[in-house]
mmCIF file of the N, C-alpha and C atoms, coordinates in Angstrom:
data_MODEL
# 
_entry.id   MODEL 
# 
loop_
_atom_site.group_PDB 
_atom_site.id 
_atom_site.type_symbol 
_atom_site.label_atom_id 
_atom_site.label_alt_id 
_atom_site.label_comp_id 
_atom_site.label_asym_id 
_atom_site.label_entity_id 
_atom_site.label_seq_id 
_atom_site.pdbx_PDB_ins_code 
_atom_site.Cartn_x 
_atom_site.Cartn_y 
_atom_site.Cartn_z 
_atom_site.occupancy 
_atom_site.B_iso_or_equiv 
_atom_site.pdbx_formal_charge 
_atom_site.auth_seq_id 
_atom_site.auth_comp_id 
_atom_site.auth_asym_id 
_atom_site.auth_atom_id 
_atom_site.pdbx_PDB_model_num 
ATOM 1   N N  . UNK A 1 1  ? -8.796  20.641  -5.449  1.00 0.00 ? 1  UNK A N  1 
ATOM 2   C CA . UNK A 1 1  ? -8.312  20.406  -4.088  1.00 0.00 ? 1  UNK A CA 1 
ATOM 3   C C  . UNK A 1 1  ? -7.305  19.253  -4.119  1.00 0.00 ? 1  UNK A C  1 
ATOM 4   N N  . UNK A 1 2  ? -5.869  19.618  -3.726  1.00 0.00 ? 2  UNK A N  1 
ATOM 5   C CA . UNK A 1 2  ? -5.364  18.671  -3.037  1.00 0.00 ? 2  UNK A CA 1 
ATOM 6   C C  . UNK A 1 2  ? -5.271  17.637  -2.597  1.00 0.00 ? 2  UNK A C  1 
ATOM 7   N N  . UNK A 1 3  ? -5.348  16.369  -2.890  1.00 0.00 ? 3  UNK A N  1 
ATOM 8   C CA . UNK A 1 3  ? -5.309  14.923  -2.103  1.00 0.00 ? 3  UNK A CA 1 
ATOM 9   C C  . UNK A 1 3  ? -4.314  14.763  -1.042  1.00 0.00 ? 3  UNK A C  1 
ATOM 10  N N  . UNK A 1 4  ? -4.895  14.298  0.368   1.00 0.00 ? 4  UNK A N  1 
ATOM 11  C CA . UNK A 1 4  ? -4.023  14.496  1.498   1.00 0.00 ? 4  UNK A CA 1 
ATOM 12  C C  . UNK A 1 4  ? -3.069  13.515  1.192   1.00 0.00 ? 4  UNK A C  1 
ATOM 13  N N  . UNK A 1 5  ? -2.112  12.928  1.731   1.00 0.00 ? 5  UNK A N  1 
ATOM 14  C CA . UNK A 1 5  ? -0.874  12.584  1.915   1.00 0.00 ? 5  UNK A CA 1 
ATOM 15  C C  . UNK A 1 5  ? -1.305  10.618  2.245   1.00 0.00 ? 5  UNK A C  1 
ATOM 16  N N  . UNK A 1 6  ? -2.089  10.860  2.993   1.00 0.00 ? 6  UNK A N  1 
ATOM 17  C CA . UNK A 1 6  ? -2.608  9.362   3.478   1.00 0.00 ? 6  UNK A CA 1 
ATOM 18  C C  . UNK A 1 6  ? -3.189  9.084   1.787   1.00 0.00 ? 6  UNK A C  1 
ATOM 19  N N  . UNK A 1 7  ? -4.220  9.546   1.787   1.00 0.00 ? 7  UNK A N  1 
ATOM 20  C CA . UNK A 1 7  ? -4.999  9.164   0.296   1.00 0.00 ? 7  UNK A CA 1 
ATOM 21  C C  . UNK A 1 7  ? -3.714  9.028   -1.238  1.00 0.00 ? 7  UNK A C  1 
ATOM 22  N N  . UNK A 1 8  ? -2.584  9.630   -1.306  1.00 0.00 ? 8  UNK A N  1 
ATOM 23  C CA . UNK A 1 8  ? -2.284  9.410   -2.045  1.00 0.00 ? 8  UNK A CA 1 
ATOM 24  C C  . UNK A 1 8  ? -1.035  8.377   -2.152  1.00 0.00 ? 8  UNK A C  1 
ATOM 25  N N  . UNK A 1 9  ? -0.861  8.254   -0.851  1.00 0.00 ? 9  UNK A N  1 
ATOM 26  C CA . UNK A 1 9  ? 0.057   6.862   -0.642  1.00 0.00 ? 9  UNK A CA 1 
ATOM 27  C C  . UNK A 1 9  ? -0.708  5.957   -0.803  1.00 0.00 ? 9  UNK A C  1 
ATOM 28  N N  . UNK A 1 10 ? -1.816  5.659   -0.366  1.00 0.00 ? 10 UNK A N  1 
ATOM 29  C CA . UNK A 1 10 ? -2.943  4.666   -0.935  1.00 0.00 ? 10 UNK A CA 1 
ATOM 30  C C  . UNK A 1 10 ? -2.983  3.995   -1.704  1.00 0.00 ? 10 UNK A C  1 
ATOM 31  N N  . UNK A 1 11 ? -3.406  5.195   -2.818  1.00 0.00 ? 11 UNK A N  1 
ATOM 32  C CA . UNK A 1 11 ? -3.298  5.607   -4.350  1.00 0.00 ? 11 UNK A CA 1 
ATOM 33  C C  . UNK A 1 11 ? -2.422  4.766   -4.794  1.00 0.00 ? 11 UNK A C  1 
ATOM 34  N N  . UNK A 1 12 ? -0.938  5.192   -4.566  1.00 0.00 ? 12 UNK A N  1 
ATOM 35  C CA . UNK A 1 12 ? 0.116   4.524   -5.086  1.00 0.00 ? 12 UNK A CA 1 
ATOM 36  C C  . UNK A 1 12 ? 0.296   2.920   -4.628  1.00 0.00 ? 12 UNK A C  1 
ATOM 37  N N  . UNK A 1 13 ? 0.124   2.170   -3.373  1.00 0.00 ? 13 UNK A N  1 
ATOM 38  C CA . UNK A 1 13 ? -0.032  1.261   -3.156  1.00 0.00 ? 13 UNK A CA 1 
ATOM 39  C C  . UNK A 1 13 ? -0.962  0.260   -4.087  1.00 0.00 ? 13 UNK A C  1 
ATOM 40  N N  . UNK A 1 14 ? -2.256  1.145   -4.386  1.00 0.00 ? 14 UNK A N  1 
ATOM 41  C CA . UNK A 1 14 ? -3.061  0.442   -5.272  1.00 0.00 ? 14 UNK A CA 1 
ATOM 42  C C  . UNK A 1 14 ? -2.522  0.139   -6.683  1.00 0.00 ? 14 UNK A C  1 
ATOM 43  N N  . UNK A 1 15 ? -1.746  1.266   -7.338  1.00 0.00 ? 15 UNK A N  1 
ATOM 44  C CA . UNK A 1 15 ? -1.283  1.049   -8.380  1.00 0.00 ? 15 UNK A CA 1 
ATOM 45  C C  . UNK A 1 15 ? -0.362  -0.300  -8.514  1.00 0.00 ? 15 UNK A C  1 
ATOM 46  N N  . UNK A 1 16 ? 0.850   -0.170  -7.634  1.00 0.00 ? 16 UNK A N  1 
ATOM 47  C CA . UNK A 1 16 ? 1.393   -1.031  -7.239  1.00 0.00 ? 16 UNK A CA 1 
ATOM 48  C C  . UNK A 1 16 ? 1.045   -2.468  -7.282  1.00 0.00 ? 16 UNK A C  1 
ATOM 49  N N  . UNK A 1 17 ? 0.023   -2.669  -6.456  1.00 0.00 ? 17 UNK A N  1 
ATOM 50  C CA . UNK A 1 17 ? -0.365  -3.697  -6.658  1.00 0.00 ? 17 UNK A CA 1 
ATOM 51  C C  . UNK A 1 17 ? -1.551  -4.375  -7.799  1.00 0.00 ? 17 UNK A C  1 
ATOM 52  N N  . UNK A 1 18 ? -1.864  -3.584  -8.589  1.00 0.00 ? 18 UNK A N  1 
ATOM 53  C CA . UNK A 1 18 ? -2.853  -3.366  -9.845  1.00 0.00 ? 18 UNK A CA 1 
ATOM 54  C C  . UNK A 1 18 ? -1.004  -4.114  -11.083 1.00 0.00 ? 18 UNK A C  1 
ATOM 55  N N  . UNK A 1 19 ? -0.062  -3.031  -11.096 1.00 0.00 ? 19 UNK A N  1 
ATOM 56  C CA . UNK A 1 19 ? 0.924   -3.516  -11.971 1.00 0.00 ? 19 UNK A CA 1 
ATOM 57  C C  . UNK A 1 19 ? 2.191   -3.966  -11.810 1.00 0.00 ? 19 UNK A C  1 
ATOM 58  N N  . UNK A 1 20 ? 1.793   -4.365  -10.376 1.00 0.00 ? 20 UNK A N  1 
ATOM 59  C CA . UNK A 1 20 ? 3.351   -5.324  -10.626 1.00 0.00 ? 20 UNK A CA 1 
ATOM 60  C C  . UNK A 1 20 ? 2.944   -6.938  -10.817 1.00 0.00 ? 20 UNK A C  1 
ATOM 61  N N  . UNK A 1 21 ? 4.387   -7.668  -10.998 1.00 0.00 ? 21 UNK A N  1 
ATOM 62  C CA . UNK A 1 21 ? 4.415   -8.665  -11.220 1.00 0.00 ? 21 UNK A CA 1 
ATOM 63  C C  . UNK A 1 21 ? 5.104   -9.556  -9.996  1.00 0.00 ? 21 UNK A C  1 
ATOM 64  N N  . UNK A 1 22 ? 4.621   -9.686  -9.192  1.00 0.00 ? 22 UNK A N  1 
ATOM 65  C CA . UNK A 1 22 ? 5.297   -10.337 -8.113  1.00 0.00 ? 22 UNK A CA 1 
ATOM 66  C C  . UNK A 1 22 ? 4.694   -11.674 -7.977  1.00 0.00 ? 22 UNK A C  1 
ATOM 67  N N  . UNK A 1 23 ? 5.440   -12.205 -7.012  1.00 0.00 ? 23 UNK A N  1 
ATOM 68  C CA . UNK A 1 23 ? 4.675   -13.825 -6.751  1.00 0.00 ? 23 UNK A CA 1 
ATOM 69  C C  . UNK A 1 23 ? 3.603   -13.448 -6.077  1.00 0.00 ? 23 UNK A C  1 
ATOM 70  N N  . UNK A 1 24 ? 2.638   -14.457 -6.183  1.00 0.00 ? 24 UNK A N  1 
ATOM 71  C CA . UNK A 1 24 ? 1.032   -14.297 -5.846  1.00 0.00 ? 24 UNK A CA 1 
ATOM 72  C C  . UNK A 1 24 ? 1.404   -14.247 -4.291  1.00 0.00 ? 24 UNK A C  1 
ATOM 73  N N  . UNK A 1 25 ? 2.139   -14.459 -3.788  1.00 0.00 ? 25 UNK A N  1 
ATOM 74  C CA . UNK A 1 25 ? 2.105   -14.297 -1.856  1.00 0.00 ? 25 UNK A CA 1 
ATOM 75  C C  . UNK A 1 25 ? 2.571   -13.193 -1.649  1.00 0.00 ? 25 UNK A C  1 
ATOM 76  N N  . UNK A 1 26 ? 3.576   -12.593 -1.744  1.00 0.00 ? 26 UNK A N  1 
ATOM 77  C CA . UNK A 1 26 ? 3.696   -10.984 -2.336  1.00 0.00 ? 26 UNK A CA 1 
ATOM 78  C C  . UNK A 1 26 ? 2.629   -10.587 -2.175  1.00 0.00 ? 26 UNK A C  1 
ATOM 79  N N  . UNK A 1 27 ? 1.738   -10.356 -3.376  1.00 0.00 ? 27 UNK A N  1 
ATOM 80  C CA . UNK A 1 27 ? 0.585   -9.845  -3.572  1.00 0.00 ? 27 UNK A CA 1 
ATOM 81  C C  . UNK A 1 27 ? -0.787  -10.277 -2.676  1.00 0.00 ? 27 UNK A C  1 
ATOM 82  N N  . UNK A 1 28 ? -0.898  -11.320 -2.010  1.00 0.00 ? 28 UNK A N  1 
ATOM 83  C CA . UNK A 1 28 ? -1.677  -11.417 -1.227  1.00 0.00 ? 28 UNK A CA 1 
ATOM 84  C C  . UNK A 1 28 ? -1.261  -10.143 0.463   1.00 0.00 ? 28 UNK A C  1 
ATOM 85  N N  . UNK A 1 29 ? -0.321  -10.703 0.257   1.00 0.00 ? 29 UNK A N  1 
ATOM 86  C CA . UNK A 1 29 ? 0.308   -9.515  1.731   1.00 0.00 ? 29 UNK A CA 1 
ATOM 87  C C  . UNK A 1 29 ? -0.021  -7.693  1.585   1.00 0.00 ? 29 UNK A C  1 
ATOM 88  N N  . UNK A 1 30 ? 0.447   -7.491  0.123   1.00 0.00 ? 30 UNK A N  1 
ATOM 89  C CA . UNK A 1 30 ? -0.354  -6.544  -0.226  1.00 0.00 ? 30 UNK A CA 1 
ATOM 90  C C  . UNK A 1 30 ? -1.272  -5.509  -0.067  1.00 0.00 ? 30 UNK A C  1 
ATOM 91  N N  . UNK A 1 31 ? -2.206  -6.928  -0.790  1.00 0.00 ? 31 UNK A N  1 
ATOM 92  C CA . UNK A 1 31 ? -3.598  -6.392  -0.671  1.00 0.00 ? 31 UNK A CA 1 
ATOM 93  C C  . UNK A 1 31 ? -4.003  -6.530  0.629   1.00 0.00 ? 31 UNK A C  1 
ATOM 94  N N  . UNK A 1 32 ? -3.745  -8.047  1.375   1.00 0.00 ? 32 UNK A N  1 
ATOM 95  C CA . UNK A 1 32 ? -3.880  -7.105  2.415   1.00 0.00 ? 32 UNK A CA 1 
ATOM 96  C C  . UNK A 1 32 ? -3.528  -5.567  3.399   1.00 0.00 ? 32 UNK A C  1 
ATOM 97  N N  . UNK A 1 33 ? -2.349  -5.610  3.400   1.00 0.00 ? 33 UNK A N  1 
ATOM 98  C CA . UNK A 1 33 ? -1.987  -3.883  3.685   1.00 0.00 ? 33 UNK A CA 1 
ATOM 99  C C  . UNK A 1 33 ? -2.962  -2.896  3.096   1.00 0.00 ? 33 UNK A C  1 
ATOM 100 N N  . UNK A 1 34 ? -3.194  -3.378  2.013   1.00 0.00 ? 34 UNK A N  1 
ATOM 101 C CA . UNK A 1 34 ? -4.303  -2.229  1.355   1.00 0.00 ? 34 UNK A CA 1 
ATOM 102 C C  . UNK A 1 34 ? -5.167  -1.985  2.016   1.00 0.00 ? 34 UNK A C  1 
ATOM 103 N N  . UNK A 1 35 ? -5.808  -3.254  2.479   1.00 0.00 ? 35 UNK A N  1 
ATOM 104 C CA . UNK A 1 35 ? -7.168  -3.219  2.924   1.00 0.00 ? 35 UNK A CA 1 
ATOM 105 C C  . UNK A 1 35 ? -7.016  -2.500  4.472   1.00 0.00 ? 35 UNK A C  1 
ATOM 106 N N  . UNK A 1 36 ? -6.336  -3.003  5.197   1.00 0.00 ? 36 UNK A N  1 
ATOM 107 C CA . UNK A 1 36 ? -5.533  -2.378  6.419   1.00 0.00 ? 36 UNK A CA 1 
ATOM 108 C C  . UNK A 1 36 ? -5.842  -0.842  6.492   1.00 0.00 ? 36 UNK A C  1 
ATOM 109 N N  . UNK A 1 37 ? -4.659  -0.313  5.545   1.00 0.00 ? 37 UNK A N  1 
ATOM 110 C CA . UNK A 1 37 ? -4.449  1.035   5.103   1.00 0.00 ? 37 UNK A CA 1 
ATOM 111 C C  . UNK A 1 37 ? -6.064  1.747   4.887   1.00 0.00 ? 37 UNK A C  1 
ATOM 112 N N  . UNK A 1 38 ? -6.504  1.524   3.787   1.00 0.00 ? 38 UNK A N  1 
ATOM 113 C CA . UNK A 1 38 ? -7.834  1.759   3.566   1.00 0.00 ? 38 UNK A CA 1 
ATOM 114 C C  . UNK A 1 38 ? -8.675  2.278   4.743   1.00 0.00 ? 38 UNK A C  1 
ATOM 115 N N  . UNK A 1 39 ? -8.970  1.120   5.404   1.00 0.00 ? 39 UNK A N  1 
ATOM 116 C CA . UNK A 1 39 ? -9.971  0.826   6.866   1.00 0.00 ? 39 UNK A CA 1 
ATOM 117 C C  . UNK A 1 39 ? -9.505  1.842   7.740   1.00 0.00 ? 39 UNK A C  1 
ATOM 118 N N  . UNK A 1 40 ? -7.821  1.967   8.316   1.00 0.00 ? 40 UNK A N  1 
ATOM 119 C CA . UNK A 1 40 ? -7.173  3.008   8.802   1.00 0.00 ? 40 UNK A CA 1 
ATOM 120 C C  . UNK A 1 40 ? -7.767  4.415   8.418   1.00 0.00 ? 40 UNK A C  1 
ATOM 121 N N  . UNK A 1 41 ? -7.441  4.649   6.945   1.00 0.00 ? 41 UNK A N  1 
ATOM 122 C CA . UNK A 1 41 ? -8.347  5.844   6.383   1.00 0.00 ? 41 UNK A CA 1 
ATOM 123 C C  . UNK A 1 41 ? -9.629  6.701   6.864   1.00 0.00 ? 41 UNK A C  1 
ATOM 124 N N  . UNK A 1 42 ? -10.464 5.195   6.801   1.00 0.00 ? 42 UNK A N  1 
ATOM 125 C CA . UNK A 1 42 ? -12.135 5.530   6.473   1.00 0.00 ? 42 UNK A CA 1 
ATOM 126 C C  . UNK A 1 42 ? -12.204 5.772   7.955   1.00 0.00 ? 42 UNK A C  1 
ATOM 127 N N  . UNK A 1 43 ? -11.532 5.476   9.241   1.00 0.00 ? 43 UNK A N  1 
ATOM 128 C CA . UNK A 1 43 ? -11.255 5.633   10.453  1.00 0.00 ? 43 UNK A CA 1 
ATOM 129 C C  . UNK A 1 43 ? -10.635 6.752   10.783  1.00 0.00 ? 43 UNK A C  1 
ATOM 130 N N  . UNK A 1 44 ? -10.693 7.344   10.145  1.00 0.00 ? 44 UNK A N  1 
ATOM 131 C CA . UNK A 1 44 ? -9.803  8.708   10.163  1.00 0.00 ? 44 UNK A CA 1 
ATOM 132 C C  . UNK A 1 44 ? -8.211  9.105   11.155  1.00 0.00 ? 44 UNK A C  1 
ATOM 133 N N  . UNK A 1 45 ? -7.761  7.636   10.761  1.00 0.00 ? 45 UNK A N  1 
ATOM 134 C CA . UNK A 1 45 ? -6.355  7.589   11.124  1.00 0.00 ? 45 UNK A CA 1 
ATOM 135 C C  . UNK A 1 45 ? -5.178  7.419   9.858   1.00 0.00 ? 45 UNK A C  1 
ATOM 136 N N  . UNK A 1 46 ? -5.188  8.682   9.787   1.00 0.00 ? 46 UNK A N  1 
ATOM 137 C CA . UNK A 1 46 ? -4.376  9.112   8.647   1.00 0.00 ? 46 UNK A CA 1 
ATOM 138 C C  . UNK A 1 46 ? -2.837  8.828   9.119   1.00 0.00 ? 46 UNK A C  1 
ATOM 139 N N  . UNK A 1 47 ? -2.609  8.869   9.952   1.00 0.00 ? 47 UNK A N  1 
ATOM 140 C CA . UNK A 1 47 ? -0.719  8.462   9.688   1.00 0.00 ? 47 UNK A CA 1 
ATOM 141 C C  . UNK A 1 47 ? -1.002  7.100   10.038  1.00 0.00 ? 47 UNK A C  1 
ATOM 142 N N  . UNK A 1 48 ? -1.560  6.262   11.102  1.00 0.00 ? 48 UNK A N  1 
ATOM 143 C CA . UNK A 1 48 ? -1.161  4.921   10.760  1.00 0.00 ? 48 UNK A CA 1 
ATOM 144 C C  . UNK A 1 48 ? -2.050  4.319   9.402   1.00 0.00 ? 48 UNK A C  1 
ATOM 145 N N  . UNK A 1 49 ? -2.730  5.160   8.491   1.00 0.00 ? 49 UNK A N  1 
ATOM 146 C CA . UNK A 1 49 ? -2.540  4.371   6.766   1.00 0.00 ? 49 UNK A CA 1 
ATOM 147 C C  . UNK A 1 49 ? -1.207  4.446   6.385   1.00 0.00 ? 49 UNK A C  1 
ATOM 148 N N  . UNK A 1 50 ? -0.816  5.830   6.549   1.00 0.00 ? 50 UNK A N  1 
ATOM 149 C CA . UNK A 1 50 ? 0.197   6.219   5.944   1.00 0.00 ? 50 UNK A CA 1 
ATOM 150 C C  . UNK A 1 50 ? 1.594   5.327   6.010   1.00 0.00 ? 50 UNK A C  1 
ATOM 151 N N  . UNK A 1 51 ? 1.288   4.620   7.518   1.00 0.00 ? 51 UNK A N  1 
ATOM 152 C CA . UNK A 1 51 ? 2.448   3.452   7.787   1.00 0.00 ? 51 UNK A CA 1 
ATOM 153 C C  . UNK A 1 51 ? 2.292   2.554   7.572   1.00 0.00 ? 51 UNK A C  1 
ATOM 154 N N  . UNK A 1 52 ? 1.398   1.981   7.240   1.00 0.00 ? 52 UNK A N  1 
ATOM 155 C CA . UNK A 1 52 ? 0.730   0.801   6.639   1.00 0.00 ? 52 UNK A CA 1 
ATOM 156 C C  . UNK A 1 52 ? 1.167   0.882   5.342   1.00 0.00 ? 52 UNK A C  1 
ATOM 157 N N  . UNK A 1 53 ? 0.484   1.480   4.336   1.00 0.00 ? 53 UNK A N  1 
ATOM 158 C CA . UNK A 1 53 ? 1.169   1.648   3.177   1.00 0.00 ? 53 UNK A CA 1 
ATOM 159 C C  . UNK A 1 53 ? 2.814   1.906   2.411   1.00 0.00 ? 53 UNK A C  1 
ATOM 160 N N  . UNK A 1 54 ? 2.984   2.794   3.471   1.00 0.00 ? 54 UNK A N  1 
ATOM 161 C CA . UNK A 1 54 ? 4.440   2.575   3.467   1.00 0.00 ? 54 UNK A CA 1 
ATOM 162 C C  . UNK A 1 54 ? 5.264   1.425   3.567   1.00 0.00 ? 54 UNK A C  1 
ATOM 163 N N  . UNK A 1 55 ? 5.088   0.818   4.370   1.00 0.00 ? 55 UNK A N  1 
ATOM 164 C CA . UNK A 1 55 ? 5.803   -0.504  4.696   1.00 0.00 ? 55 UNK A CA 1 
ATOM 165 C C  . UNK A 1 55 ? 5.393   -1.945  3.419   1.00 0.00 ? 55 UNK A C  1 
ATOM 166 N N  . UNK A 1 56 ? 4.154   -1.408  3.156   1.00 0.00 ? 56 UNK A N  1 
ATOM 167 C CA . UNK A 1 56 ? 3.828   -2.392  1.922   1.00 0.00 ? 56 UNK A CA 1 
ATOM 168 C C  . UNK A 1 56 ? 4.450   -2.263  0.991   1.00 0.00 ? 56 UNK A C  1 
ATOM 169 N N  . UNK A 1 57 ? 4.255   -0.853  0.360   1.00 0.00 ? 57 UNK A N  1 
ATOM 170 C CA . UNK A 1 57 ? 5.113   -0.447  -0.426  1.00 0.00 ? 57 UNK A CA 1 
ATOM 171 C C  . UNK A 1 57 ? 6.966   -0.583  -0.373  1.00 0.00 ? 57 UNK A C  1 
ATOM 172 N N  . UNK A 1 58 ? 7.787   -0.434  0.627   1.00 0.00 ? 58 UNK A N  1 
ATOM 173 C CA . UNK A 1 58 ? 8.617   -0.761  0.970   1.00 0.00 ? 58 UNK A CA 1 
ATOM 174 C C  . UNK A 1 58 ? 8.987   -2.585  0.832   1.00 0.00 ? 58 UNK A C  1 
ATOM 175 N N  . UNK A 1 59 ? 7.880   -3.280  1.286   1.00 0.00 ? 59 UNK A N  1 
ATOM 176 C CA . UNK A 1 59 ? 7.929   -4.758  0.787   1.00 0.00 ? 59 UNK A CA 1 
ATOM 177 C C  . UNK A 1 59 ? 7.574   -5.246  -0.307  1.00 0.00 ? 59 UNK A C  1 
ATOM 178 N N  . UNK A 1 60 ? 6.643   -4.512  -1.662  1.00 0.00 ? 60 UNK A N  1 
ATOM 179 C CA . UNK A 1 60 ? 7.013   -4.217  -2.599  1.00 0.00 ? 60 UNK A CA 1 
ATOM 180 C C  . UNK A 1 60 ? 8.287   -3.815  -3.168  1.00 0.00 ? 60 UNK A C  1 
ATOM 181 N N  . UNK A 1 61 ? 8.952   -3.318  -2.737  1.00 0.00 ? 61 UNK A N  1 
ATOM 182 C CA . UNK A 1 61 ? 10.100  -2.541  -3.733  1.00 0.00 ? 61 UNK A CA 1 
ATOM 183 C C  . UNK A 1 61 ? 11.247  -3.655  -3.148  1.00 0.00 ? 61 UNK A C  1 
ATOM 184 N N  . UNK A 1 62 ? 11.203  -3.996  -2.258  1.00 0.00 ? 62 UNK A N  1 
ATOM 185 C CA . UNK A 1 62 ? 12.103  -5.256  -1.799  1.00 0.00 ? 62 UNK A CA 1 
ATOM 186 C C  . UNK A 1 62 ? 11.736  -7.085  -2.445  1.00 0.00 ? 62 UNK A C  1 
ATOM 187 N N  . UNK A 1 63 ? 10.521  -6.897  -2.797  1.00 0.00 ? 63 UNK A N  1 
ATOM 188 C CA . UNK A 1 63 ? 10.545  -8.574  -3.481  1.00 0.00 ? 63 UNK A CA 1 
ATOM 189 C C  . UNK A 1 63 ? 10.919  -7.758  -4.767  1.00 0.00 ? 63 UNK A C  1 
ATOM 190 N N  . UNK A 1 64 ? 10.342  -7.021  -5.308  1.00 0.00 ? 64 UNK A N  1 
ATOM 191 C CA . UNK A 1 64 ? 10.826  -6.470  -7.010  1.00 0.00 ? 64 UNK A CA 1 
ATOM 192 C C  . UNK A 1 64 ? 12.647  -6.489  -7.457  1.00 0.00 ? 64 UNK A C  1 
ATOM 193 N N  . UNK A 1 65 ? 13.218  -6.170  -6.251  1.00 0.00 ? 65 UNK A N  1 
ATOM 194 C CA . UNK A 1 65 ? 14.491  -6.008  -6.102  1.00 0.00 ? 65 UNK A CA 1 
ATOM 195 C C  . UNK A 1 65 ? 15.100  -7.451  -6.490  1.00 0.00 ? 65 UNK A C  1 
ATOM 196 N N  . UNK A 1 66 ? 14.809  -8.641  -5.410  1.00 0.00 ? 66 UNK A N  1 
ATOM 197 C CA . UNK A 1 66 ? 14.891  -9.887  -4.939  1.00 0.00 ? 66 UNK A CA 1 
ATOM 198 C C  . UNK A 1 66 ? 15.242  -10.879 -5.969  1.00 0.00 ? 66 UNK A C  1 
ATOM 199 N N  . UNK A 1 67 ? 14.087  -10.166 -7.176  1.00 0.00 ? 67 UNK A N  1 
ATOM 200 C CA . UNK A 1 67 ? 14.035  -11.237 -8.556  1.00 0.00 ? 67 UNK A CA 1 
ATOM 201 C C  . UNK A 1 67 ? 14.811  -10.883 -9.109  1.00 0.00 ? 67 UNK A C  1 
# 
């Protein structure tokens, strides 16, 4: 089966923040989003994880850029 769309942006957020190398405040912002995202999930509000994560991810790919 398929992993929905919310769960695998997740996914990738987690990775994300598992291997990058960013400054530790970066990564605190993060994880929080993660946790955000997550909770969103288990709430069964699948598009606002999905925006949650997104935007983390998006502020990920913008400090990575930065350095």
């Amino acid at each position: 089966m398929p992993e929905d769309l919310a769960t695998g942006i997740i996914r990738q957020l987690e990775e994300t923040v598992a291997s990058t190398a960013l400054p530790e405040h970066t990564l605190g912002l993060l994880r929080v989003s993660l946790s955000q995202a997550r909770a969103a999930k288990a709430a069964g509000h699948d598009q606002e994880a999905i925006t949650i994560a997104n935007q983390a991810l998006q502020t990920a790919e913008n400090a990575s850029e930065d350095r």
